[in-house]
TORKOL-4160 file (C-alpha; in steps of 0.2 Angstrom, whole numbers, padded with zeros to 4 digits, m for minus):
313
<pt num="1" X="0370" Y="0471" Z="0474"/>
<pt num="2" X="0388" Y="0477" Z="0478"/>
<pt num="3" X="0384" Y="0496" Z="0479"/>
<pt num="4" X="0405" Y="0500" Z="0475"/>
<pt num="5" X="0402" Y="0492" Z="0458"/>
<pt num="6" X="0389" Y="0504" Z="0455"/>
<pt num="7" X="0398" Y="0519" Z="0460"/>
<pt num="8" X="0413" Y="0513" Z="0450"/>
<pt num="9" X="0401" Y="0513" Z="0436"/>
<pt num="10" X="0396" Y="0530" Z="0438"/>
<pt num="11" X="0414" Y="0537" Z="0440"/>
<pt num="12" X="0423" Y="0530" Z="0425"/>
<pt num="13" X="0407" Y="0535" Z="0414"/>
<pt num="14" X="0407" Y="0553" Z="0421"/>
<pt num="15" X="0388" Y="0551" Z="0422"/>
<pt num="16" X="0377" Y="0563" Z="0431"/>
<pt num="17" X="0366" Y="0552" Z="0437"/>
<pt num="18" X="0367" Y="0530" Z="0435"/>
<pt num="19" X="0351" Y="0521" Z="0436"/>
<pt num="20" X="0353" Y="0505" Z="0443"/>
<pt num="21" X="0344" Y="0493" Z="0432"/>
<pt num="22" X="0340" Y="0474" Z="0430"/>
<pt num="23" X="0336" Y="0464" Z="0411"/>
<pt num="24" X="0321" Y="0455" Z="0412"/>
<pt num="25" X="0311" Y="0446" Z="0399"/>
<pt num="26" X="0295" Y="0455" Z="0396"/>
<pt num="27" X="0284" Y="0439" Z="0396"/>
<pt num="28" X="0292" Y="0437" Z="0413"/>
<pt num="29" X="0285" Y="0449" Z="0424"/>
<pt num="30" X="0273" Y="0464" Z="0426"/>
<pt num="31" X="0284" Y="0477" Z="0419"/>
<pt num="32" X="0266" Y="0490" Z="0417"/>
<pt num="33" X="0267" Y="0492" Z="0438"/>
<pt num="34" X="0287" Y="0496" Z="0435"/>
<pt num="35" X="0298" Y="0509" Z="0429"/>
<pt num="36" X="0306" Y="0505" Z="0413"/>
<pt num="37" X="0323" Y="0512" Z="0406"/>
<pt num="38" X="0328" Y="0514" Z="0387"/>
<pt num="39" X="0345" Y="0509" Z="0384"/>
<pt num="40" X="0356" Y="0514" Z="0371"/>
<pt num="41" X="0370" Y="0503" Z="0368"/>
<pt num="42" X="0391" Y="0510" Z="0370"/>
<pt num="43" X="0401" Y="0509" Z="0356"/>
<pt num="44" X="0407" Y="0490" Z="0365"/>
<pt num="45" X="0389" Y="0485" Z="0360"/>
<pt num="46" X="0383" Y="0483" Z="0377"/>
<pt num="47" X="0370" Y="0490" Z="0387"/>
<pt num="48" X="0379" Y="0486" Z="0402"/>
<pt num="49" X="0386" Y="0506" Z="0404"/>
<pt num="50" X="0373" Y="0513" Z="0391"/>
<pt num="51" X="0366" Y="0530" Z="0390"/>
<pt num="52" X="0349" Y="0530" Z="0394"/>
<pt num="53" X="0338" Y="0542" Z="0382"/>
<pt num="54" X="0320" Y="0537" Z="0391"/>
<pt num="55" X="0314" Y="0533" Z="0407"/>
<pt num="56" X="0296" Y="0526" Z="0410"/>
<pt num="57" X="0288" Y="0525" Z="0425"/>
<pt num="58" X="0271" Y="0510" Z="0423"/>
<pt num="59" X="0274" Y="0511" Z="0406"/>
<pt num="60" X="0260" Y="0508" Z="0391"/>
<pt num="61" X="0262" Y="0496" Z="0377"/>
<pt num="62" X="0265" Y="0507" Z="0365"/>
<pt num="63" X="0279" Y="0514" Z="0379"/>
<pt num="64" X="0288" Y="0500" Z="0381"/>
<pt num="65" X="0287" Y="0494" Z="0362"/>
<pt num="66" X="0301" Y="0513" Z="0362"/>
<pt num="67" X="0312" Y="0506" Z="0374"/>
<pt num="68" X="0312" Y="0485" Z="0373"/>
<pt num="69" X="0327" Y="0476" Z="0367"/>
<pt num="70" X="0326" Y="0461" Z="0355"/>
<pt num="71" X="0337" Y="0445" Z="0355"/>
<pt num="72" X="0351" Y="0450" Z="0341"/>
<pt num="73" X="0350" Y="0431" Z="0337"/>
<pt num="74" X="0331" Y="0434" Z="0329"/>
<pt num="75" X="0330" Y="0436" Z="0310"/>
<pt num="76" X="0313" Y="0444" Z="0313"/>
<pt num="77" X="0306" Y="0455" Z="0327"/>
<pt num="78" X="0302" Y="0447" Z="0341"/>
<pt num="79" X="0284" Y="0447" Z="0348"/>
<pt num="80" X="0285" Y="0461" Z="0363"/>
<pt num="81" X="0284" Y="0449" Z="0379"/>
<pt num="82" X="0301" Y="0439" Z="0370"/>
<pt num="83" X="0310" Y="0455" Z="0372"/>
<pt num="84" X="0318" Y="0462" Z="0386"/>
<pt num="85" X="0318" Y="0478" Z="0395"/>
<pt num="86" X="0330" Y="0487" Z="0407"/>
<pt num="87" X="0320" Y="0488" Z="0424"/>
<pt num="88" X="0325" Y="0503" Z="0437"/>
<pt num="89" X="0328" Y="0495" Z="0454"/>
<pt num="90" X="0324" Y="0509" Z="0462"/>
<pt num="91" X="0343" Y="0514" Z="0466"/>
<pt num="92" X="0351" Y="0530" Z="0459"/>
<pt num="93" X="0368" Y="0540" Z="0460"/>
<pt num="94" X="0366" Y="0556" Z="0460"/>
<pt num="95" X="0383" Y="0570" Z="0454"/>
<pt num="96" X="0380" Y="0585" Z="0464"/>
<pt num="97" X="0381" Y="0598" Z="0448"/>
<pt num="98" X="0366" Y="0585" Z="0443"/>
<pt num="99" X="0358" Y="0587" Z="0461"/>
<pt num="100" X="0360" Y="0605" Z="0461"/>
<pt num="101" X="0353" Y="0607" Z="0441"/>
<pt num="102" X="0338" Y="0596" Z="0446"/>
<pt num="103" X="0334" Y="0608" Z="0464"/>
<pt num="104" X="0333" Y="0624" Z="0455"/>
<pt num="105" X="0322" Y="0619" Z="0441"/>
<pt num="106" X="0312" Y="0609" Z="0455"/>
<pt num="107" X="0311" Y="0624" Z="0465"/>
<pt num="108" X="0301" Y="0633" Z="0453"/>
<pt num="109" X="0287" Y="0619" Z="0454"/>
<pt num="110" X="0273" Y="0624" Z="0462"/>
<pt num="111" X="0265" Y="0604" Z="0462"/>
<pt num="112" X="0271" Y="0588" Z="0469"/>
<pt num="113" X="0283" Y="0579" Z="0459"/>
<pt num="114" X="0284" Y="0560" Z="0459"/>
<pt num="115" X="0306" Y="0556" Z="0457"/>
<pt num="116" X="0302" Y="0541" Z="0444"/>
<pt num="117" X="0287" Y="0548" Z="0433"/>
<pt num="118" X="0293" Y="0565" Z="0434"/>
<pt num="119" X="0310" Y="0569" Z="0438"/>
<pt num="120" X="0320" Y="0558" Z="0430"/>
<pt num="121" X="0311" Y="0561" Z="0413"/>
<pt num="122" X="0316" Y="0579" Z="0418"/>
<pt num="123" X="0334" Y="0575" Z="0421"/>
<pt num="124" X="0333" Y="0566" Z="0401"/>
<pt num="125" X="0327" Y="0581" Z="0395"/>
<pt num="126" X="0335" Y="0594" Z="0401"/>
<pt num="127" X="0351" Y="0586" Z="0395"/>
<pt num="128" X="0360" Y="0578" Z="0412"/>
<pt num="129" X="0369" Y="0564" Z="0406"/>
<pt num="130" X="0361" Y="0547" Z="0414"/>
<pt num="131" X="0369" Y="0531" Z="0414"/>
<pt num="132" X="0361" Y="0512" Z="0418"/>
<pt num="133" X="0370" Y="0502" Z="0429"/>
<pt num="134" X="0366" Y="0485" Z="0425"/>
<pt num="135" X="0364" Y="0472" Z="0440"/>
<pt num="136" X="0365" Y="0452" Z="0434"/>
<pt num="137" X="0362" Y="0445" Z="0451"/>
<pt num="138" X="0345" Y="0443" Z="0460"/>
<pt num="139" X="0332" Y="0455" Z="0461"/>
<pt num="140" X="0313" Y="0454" Z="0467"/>
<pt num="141" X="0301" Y="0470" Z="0468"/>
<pt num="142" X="0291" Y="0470" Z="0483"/>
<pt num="143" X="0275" Y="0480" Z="0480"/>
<pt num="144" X="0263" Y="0466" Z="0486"/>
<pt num="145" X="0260" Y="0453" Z="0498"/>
<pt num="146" X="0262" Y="0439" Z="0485"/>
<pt num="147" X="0280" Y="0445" Z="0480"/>
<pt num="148" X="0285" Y="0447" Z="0498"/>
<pt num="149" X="0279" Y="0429" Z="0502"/>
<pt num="150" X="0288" Y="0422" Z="0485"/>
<pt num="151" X="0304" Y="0432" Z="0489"/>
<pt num="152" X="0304" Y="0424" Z="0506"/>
<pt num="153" X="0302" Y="0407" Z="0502"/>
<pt num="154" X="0314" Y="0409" Z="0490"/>
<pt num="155" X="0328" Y="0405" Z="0501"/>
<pt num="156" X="0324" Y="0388" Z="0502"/>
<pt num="157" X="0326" Y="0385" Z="0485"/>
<pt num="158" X="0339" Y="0369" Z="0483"/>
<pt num="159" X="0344" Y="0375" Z="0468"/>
<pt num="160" X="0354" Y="0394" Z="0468"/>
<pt num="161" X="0353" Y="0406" Z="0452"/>
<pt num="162" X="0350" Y="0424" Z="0449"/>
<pt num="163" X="0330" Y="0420" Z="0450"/>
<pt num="164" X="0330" Y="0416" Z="0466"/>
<pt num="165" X="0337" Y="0424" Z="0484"/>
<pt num="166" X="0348" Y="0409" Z="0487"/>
<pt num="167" X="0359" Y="0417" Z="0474"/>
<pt num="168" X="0365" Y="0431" Z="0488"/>
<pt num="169" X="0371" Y="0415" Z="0502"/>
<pt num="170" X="0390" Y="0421" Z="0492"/>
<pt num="171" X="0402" Y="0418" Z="0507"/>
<pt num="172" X="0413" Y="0431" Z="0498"/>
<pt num="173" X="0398" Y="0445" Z="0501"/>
<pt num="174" X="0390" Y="0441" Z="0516"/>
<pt num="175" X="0373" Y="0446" Z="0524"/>
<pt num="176" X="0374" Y="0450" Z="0542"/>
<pt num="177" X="0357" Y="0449" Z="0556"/>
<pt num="178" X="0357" Y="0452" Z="0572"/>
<pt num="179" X="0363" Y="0439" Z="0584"/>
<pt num="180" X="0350" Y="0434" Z="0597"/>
<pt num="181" X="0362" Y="0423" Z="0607"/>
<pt num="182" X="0345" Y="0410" Z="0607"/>
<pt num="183" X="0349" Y="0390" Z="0609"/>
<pt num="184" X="0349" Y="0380" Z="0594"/>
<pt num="185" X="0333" Y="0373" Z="0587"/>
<pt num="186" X="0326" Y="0357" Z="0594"/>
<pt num="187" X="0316" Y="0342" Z="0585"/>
<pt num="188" X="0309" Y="0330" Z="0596"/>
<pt num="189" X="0307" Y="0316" Z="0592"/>
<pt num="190" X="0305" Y="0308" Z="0571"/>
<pt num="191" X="0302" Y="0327" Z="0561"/>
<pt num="192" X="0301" Y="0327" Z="0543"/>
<pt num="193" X="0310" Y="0344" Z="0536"/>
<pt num="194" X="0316" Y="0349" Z="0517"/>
<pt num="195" X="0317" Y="0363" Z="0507"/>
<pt num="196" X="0316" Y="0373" Z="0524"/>
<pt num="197" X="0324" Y="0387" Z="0536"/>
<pt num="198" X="0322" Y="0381" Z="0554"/>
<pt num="199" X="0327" Y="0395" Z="0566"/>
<pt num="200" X="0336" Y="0398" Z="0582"/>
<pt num="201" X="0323" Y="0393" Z="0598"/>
<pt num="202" X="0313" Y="0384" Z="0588"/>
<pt num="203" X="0307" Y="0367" Z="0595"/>
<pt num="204" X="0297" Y="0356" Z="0583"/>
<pt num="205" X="0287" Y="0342" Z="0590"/>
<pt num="206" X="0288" Y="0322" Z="0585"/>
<pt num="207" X="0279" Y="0316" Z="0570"/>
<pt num="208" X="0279" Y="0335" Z="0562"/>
<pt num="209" X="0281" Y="0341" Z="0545"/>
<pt num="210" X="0290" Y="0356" Z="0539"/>
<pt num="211" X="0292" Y="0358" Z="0519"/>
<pt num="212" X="0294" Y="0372" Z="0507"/>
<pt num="213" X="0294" Y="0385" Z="0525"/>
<pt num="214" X="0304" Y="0399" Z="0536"/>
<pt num="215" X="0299" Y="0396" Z="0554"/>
<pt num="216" X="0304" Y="0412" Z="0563"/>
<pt num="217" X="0315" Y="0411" Z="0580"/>
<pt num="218" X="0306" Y="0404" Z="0596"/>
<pt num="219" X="0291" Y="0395" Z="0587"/>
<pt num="220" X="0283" Y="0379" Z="0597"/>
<pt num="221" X="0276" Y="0368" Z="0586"/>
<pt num="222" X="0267" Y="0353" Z="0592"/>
<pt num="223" X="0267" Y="0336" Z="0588"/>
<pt num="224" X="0261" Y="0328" Z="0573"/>
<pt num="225" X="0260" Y="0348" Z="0565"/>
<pt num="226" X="0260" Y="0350" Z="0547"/>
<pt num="227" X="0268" Y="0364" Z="0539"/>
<pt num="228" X="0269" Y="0368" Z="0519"/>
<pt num="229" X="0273" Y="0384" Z="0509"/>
<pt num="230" X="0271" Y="0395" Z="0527"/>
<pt num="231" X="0280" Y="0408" Z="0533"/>
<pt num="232" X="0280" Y="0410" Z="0553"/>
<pt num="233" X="0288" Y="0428" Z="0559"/>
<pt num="234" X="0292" Y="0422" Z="0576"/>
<pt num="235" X="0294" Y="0429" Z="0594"/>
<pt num="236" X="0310" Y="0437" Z="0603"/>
<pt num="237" X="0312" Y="0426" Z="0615"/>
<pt num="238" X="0311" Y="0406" Z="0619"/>
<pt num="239" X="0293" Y="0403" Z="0628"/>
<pt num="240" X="0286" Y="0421" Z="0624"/>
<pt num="241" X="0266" Y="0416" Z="0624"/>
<pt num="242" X="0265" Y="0400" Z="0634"/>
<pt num="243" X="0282" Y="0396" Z="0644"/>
<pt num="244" X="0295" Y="0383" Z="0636"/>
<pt num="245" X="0288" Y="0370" Z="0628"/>
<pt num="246" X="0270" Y="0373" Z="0623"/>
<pt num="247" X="0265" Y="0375" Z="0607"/>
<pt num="248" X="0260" Y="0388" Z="0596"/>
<pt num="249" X="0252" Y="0378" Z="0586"/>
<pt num="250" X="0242" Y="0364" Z="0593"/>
<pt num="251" X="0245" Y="0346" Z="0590"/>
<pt num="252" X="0239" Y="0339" Z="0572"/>
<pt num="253" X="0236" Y="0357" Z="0566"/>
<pt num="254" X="0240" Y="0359" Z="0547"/>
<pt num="255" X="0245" Y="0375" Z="0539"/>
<pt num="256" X="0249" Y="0378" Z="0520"/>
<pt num="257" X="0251" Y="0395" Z="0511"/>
<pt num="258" X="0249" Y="0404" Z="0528"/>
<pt num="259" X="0258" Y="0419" Z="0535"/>
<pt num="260" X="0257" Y="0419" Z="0554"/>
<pt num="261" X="0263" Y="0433" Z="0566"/>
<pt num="262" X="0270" Y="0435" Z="0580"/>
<pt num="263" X="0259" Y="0432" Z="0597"/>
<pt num="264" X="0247" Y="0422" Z="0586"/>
<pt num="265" X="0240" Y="0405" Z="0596"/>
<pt num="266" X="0231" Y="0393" Z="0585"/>
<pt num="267" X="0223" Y="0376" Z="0593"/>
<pt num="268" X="0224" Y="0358" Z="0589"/>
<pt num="269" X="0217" Y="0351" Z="0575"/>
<pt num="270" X="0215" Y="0365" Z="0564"/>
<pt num="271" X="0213" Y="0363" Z="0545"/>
<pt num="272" X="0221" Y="0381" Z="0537"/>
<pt num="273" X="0224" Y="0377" Z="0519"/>
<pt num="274" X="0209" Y="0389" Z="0509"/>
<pt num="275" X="0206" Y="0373" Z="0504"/>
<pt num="276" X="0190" Y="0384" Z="0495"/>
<pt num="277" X="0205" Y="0393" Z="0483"/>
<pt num="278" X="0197" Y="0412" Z="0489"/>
<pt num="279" X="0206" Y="0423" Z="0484"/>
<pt num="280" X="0202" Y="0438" Z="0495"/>
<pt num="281" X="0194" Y="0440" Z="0510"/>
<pt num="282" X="0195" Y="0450" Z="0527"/>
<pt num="283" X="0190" Y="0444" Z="0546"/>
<pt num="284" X="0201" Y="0456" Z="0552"/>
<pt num="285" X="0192" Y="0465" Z="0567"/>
<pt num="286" X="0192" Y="0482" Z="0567"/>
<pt num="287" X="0192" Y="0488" Z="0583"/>
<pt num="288" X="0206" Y="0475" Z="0590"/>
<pt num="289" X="0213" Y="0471" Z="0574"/>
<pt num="290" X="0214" Y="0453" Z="0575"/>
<pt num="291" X="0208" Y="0439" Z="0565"/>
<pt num="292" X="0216" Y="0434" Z="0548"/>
<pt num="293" X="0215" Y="0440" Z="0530"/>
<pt num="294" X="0217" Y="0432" Z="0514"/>
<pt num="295" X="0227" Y="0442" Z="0500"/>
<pt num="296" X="0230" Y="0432" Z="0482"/>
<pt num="297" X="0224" Y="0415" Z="0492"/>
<pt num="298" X="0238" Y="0418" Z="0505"/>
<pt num="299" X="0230" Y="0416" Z="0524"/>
<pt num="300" X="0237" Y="0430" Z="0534"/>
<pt num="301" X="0234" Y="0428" Z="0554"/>
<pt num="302" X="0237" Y="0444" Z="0560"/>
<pt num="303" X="0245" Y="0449" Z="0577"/>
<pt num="304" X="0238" Y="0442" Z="0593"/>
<pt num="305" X="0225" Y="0432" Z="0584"/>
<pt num="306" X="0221" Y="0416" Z="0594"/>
<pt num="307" X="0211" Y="0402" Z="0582"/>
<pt num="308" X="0201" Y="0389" Z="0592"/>
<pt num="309" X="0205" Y="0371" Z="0590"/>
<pt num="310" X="0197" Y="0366" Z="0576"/>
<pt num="311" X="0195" Y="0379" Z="0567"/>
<pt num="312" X="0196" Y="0374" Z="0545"/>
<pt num="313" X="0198" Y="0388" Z="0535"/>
């Protein structure tokens, strides 16, 4: 989100505080585990800039029925999950007269205050004018492991719109990392790759297959590896566990739906697809913390886990 078109929001609306928000469909996502905002419409008819006159934070049906917006094309209310809600993305601007309002009624509280459940509802109430700013690009909340995992594969989407993170490659706003000055990565031999983010330091060995994935810098896979739907975090530097060349993961290996960190070794000939469809479990060892998890059917290896050749999970 381009944080200047925000604060131009909140300057030519005089708000006291802007809420930064995103429309979503109801139906769409789990908007019970979010803040919700109500949004009145300007005198332009759209929410865009709107007054917002409630705030709920993990709202209840009957909360959300108070602040959802219909289609204006429906002759007939919509069923609840058709209409849309503003969602708070978690980013505010804040005037200081509203700042300093907010401390000294704050000040007198003798509990803890949560800023979405209770302080924004104060700032409603006690008059402070708040404004929504609304974002149209992409936006993912990250409050579990399944979210993180989809918003990361996400970027290899082929296809770019405002549902998936592809949509913020803009060369006119771009996103900067940290250069690693690492060399380019390698394929030896015949590799099959799509739909996939192949980093710097990476060698990949003949015969492997790398679909639907992010393999992080200085990862060694070895020949004939298959890799689908996996997300690999991936070392500092080019032969970190082994020495240059040796794999991380052993020959004939095959991963899918995994999440493996860094330092993590795993031996030929492993079958780690939860093939079972579990949907949680921990063999994480507590003393050294090591092992692997598995959280909404994703395998986790955690770090420094070594998995002998083998090994089918």
């Amino acid at each position: 989100m381009d944080y200047q078109e925000m604060l131009r929001t909140h300057n030519e609306t005089g708000a006291g505080i802007t809420i930064a928000t995103v429309s979503r469909r109801i139906g769409d996502l789990d908007v019970t585990n979010l803040g919700v905002c109500g949004v009145a419409p300007t005198e332009a008819g759209t929410r865009a800039r709107g007054e917002v006159f409630a705030f709920q934070e993990r709202p209840s049906i009957e909360e959300l029925q108070t602040v959802a917006v219909g289609s204006p094309d429906d002759a007939t209310d919509p069923p609840l999950t058709d209409c849309d809600v503003h969602v708070n993305m978690g980013v505010y601007i804040f005037s200081k007269a509203a700042m300093d309002s907010l401390l000294g009624v704050i000040e007198l509280c003798s509990e803890r205050l949560d800023f979405g459940k209770d302080i924004l509802p104060m700032a409603i109430s006690s008059g402070v004018e708040v404004r929504a700013h609304l974002h149209e690009g992409y936006w993912q909340p990250i409050r579990n492991l399944r979210e993180w995992y989809d918003a990361n594969l996400s970027l290899c989407k082929t296809k770019s719109d405002e549902q998936n993170a592809m949509s913020m490659i803009d060369a006119e706003f771009p996103i900067y990392t940290v250069p690693r000055c690492l060399p380019p990565a390698r394929f030896r031999g015949e590799v099959y790759s799509e739909g996939s983010i192949v980093s710097e330091g990476v060698v990949v060995g003949d015969g492997a297959v790398v679909v639907d994935s992010i393999v992080g810098p200085c990862v060694v896979l070895g020949e004939g590896v298959q890799v689908r739907g996996s997300i690999f975090i991936g070392h500092q530097e080019t032969g970190y566990l082994h020495g240059d060349g040796a794999p991380d993961v052993g020959k004939n290996s095959v991963l899918k739906n995994c999440v493996v960190h860094s330092d993590v070794v795993i031996g030929e000939g492993c079958v780690l697809t939860n093939e079972a469809g579990v949907l949680e479990h921990n063999g994480v060892d507590i003393q050294s913390g090591k092992g692997y998890m598995i959280q909404d059917g994703i395998i986790v290896f955690m770090p420094g886990t070594t998995v002998e050749p083998g090994t089918v999970i």
